[in-house]
C-alpha positions as CSV (number, residue, x, y, z in Angstrom):
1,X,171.6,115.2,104.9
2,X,174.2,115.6,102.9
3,X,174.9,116.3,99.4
4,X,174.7,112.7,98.2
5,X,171.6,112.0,99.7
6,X,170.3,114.8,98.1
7,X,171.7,114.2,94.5
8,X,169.8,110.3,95.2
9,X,166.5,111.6,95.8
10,X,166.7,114.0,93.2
11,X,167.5,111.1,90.5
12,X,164.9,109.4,91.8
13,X,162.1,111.6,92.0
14,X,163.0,112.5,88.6
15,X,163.2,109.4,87.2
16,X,159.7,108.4,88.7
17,X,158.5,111.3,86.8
18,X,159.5,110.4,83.7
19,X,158.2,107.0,84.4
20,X,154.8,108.8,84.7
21,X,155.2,110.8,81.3
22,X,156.6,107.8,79.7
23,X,153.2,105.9,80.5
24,X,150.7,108.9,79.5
25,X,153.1,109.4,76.3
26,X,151.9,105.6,75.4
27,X,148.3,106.2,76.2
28,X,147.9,109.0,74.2
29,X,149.9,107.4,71.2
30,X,147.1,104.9,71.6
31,X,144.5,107.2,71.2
32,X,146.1,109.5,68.9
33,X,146.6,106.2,66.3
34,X,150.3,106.6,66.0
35,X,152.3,103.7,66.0
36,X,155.8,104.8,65.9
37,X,155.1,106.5,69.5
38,X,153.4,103.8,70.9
39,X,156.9,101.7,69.6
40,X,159.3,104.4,71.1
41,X,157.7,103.8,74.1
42,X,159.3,100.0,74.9
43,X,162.8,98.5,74.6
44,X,163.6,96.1,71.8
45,X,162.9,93.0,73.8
46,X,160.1,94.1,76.0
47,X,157.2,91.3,76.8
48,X,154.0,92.2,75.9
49,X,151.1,90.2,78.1
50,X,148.0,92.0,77.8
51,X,144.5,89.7,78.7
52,X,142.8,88.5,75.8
53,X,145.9,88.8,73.5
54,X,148.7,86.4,72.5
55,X,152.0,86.9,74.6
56,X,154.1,89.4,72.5
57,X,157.9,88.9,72.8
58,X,158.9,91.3,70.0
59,X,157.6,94.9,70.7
60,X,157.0,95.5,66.8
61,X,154.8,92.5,66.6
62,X,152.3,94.5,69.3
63,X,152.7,97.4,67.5
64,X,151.7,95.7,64.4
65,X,148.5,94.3,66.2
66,X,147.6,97.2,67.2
67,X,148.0,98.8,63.7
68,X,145.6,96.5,62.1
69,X,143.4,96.6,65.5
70,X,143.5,99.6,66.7
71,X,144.2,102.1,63.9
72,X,140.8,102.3,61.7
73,X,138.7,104.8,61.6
74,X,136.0,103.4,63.3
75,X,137.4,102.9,66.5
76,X,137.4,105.3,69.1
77,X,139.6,104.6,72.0
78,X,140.3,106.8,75.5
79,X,142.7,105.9,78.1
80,X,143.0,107.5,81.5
81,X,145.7,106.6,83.7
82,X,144.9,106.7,87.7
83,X,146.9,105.6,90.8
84,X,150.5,105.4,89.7
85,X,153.0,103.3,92.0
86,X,156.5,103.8,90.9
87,X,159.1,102.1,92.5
88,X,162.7,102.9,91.9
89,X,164.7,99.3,91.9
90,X,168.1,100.2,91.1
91,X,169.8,103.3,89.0
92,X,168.2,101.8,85.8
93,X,165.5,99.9,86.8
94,X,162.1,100.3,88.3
95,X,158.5,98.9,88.5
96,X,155.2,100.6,88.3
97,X,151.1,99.7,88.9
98,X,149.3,102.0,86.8
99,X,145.3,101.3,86.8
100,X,143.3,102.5,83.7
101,X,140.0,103.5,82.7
102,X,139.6,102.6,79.4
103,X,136.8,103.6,76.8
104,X,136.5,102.3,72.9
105,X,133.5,103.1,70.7
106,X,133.6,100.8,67.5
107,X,131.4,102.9,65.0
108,X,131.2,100.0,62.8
109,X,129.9,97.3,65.1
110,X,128.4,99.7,67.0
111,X,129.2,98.8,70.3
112,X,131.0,100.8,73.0
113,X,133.5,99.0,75.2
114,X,134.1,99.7,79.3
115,X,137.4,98.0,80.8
116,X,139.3,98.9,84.0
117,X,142.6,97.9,84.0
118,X,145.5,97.0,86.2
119,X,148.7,97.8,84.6
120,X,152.1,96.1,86.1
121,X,155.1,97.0,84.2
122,X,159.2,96.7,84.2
123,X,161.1,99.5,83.1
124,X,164.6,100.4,81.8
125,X,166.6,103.3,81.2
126,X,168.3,102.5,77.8
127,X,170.7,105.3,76.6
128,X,169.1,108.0,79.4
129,X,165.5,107.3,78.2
130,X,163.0,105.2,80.4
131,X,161.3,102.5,78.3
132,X,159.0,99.5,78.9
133,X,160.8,96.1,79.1
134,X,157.9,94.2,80.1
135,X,153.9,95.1,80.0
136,X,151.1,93.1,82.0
137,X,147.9,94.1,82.0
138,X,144.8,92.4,83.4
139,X,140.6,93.4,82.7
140,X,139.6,94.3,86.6
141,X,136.2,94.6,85.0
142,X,134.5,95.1,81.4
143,X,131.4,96.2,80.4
144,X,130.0,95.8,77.0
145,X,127.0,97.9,75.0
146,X,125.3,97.5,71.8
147,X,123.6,99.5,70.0
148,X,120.8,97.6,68.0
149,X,119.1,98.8,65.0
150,X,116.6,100.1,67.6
151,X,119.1,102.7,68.6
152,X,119.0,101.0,72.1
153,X,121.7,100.4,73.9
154,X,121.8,96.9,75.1
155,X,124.7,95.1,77.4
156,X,125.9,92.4,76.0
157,X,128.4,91.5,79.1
158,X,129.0,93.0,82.4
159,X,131.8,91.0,84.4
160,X,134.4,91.8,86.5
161,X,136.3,90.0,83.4
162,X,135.8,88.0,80.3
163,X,137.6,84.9,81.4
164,X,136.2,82.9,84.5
165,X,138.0,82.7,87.9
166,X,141.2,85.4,88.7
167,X,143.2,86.7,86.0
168,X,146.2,84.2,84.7
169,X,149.6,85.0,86.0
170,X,152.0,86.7,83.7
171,X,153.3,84.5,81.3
C-alpha cells in the first residue's frame, strides 16, 4: 500500500465522519429549536422531500416551516439516528441512509407522536464543509397517542404509515 492509497482512505474515512456529525448536528438543532443550525446544515439549493410535507426547493423555506412548526413551546421533539450507510461518491460527493427513531410530545393537543424513519440523503462538500444537497425521508411506521380528558392514553393510528400503499418516490 502505498502512500496514496493511504492519504485516499484517510479522506474518506474522514469525510464519512463528518457526514455522521453533520447529520446528528441537524438532529439536535431540531430538538434544541434553533433554526440557524438546522439552516447551516444544507446547501443553498438542497431539496427538501420529507412525507407528509410539501416538496421544499429552497432550504430557508423548510427552515421557516419548521419555525412556525416546530419551534413552540409545546412541542417536544427527540431524534435518534441509527444505522448510518455512508457512501463516498467522488472527492465532494457522497450519499447516506440514516434511519431514525423519532419522538414529539405536543403539550397542547396532548398527543404524543412515534415515527421511524428512513433517511436518504445527497451530500456536498461546499468550501471544505459537508452539507445536505438533497433530503428524503419516508414514515417506515407511525404511531399516534392521545391523551383524553380521562388522562388515558388512547391510539388514534398505528400504521406502518399514514398514506396507503409504499411510500411515493422522491419527487
Amino acid at each position: 500500500m502505498n502512500i496514496e492509497d493511504i492519504a485516499g482512505r484517510l479522506d474518506r474515512l474522514e469525510a464519512i465522519q463528518a457526514i455522521e456529525i453533520l447529520k446528528a448536528r441537524y438532529v439536535r438543532a431540531c430538538d434544541r429549536k434553533q433554526p440557524a443550525a438546522v439552516r447551516a446544515c444544507f446547501t443553498d439549493d438542497a431539496r427538501i422531500d420529507f412525507e407528509g410535507f410539501p416538496l421544499f426547493t429552497d432550504p430557508d423555506a423548510f427552515v421557516a416551516i419548521f419555525e412556525q412548526w416546530g419551534c413552540q413551546p409545546h412541542i417536544v421533539d427527540m431524534h435518534h439516528l441509527n444505522n448510518a450507510i455512508v457512501e463516498v461518491t467522488g472527492p465532494d460527493t457522497a450519499r447516506a441512509r440514516f434511519d431514525l427513531f423519532f419522538f414529539q410530545i405536543d403539550m397542547q393537543a396532548r398527543r404524543h407522536t412515534q415515527l421511524a424513519v428512513d433517511y436518504d440523503d445527497d451530500l456536498r462538500r461546499v468550501d471544505g464543509e459537508w452539507r445536505i444537497a438533497r433530503s428524503v425521508s419516508r414514515r417506515m411506521s407511525m404511531l399516534v397517542r392521545d391523551l383524553g380528558e380521562d388522562e388515558l392514553e388512547r391510539v388514534t393510528i398505528a400504521a406502518r404509515s399514514d398514506e396507503p400503499g409504499p411510500a411515493a418516490a422522491p419527487r
